[in-house]
C-alpha positions, 0 to 999 in steps of 0.5 A: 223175172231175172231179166226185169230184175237185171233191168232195174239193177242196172238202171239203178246202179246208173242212177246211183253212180252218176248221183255219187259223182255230182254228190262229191263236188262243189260245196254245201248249199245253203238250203242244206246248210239249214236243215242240218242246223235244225237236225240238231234241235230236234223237236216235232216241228219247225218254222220253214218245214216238218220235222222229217228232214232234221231226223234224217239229219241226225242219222246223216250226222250219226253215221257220216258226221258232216261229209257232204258225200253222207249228207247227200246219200240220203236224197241219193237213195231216195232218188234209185228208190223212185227209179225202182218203184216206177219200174215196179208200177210199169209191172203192175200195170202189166208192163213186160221188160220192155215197159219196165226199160223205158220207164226206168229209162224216164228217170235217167233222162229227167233231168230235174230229178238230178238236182232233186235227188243230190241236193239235202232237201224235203224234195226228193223225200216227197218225191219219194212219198207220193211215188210210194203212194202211188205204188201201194194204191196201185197194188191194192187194185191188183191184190184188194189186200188190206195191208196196201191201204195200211202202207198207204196210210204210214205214207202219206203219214210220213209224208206229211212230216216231211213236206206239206205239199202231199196234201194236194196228192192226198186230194188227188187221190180222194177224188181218184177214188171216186173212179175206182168201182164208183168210189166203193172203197168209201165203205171199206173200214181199212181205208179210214183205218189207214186215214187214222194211222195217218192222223196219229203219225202227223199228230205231233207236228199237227200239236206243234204247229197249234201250240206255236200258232202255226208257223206254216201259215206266216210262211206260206204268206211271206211266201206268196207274198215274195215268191209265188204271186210274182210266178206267171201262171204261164211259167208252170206250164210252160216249165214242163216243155222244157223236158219234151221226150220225157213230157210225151211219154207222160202224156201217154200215160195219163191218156193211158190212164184215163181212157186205155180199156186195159188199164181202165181199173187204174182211172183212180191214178190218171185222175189224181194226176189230173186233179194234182197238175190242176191244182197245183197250177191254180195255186200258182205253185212252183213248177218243180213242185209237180214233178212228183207225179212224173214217175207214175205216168212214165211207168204208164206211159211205157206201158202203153207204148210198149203195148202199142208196139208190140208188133214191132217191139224194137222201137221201144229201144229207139224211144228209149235211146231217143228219150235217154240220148239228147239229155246226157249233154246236160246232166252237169248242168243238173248235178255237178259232175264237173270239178268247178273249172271244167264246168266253167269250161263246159259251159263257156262262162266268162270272168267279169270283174273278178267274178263268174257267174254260175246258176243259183244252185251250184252259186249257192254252193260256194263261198262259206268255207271262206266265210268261215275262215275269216270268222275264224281268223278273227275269233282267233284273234280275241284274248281268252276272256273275250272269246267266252264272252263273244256271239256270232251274229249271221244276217241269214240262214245261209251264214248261219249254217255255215257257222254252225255247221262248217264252224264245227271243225273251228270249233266255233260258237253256236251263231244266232240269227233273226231268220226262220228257225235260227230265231227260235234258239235265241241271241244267246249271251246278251251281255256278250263283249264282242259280237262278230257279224257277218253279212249285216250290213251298216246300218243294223250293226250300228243301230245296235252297237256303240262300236262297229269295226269293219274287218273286210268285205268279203268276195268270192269268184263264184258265190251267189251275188247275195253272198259276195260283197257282204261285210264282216264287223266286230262290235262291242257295247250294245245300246238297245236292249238286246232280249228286247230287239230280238222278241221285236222281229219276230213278225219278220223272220221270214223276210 
């Protein structure tokens, strides 16, 4: 027992340090940016997301203030937690020391689980959730205790207030349960009792969601519309190649699952996983979407490895080395280790005009902090009466975040912007003296206002393209109706 718990300890002190390492770099993103703004209206429910991500929010706000290291401990955490459970499920399953390495060794070498488990979002979260399910279905098989079936309910509770998607690992696992003594956990009380528990957890937002004529359903339309119908099929499918080790022990597991004579008591799990890649590759979902299903199949995977070469046991390390070895190389690609020019050196990018391009989430990372400067700057600049009577007008959640979030240290106003939630809490003063506006452009600044001063267009080395080149303007003296114009895109706030 010392050995499995050495095991698991230094794998997850790994995990952690590395996580703690790409935590302390770079900038906020713009994803996280929102969902601290949304962490100071708490209420059951929001128009992008449950109401799951604005709590821990709040606690992140509690205990750390804004630091992005505090802010990204959370989904940190979340991520040593999933290593530990699948461990633990490896041991369930009748995984030895062995198993129990390779498959904590799994979480090490996949690489998305390092962007998942830095970034302040409802993924890492769920990943968490359905691991966790897993976890306590998995224990009920063993022990048939009843309490399993209780956690498993405050799960999917939980889960289901933080990202909507556990409803397809919920219908997952209710056709798993058909496999399991040929679906005789039907006519177990505690399994509805379970269900009723989770009812009760997700009835607040479920309420919410009915009384603001369910903001989930736009969403997913525009999503669809914009993003997911424009996903080839062949994309999903082809995203888990591009982890091979990782995907071979996987497959070992579900094969492991679904047919192994030692584990055929787990079919339940190997049929969920099936059912959830299915279904969410039907729904043309993203693909790291999925990725949530990976720990339960490598700790599955690891067993049955560790079981087919029981008589040669030191090739458990090799496919360990193997699996964790060519993965390292890339991490920083995953997590941002590497101060900002070293990554730029690491990865051989070149300047051009000015600019270098980074991917989406590190890009997304940077340039709010100058954004905010300049705001400042010119608020700064208003004479007293002005400043009490001026609005901070972003064009998008990215922007608008930074302004409340980041523009705390200023001590700037609360923004308003007409995109997601931001819209919910108004325009603010409508009879506003100045309005400063950053990343509208033109033709929307001029349609509201008389007067339209153009400050600067704002560039940045190594900001996403939507952010660079975007214009900051001081306008004064409205000429629509201002509560008019603001109930008027309400069918838009999601574009």
């Amino acid at each position: 027992m010392k050995k499995l718990s050495a095991i698991i300890v230094t794998l997850s002190f790994i995990k952690f340090i590395i996580q703690l390492l790409g935590n302390r770099n770079y900038g906020f993103h713009r994803d996280e940016l929102l969902h601290l703004s949304v962490s100071e209206h708490l209420i059951w429910g929001f128009m992008e997301f449950p109401p799951f991500i604005g709590a821990i929010g709040k606690l992140s706000y509690w205990f750390f203030d804004y630091s992005l290291f505090g802010v990204r401990l959370f989904p940190t955490l979340a991520g040593v937690a999933i290593l530990v459970l699948c461990c633990l499920i490896a041991k369930e399953l009748g995984g030895k020391s062995k198993a129990i390495l390779l498959s904590g060794i799994c979480i090490l070498a996949f690489l998305p689980f390092y962007r998942n488990h830095t970034l302040f979002q409802p993924v890492a979260f769920n990943q968490l959730f359905w691991t966790l399910g897993f976890y306590f279905t998995i224990k009920f098989i063993n022990s048939q205790n009843k309490k399993f079936l209780i956690l498993l309910g405050i799960t999917f509770g939980l889960g289901l207030m933080n990202k909507y998607t556990i409803l397809v690992w919920a219908f997952g696992l209710f056709i798993g349960l058909f496999f399991y003594k040929k679906g005789n956990l039907f006519k177990n009380k505690w399994l509805y009792i379970s269900a009723f528990i989770s009812l009760l957890i997700f009835l607040p937002n479920l309420i919410w969601q009915i009384q603001n004529d369910f903001p989930l359903l736009k969403h997913l339309q525009v999503l669809n519309e914009n993003q997911l119908n424009k996903i080839n099929p062949l994309e999903f499918g082809l995203e888990q190649l591009n982890f091979p080790f990782t995907l071979i022990i996987s497959l070992f597991g579900i094969v492991a699952l679904l047919t192994d004579k030692n584990l055929k008591k787990y079919r339940t799990i190997g049929v969920a996983s099936l059912v959830i890649f299915s279904t969410m590759w039907l729904l043309n979902s993203k693909a790291y979407y999925v990725f949530a299903i990976y720990p339960v199949l490598f700790a599955s995977g690891a067993v049955k490895i560790e079981g087919l070469l029981a008589k040669k046991p030191v090739w458990v390390y090799v496919i360990a080395f193997v699996t964790l070895a060519p993965t390292v190389y890339f991490i920083p690609e995953a997590t941002p280790i590497l101060p900002i020019e070293k990554f730029v050196t690491y990865k051989n990018l070149e300047e051009k005009n000015g600019r270098i391009e980074l991917t989406g989430d590190y890009a997304d990372m940077f340039g709010w902090e100058e954004q905010i400067k300049l705001v400042d700057s010119v608020y700064q600049s208003l004479n007293p009466n002005e400043k009490r009577n001026c609005v901070l007008w972003a064009e998008n959640y990215g922007e608008a975040g930074a302004l409340k979030i980041l523009g705390k240290q200023y001590n700037l106003p609360n923004p308003i912007s007409r995109h997601g939630s931001f819209w919910t809490w108004g325009y603010g003063n409508k009879d506003a003296d100045v309005w400063i506006s950053l990343g509208n452009e033109k033709p929307s600044v001029s349609y509201i206002f008389e007067e339209v001063e153009l400050i600067q267009i704002i560039t940045h080395k190594y900001a996403i393209e939507e952010e660079n080149g975007i214009p900051l303007y001081v306008c004064r003296k409205p000429k629509v109706d201002i509560e008019k114009w603001w109930k008027d895109y309400e069918e838009h706030i999601f574009d």
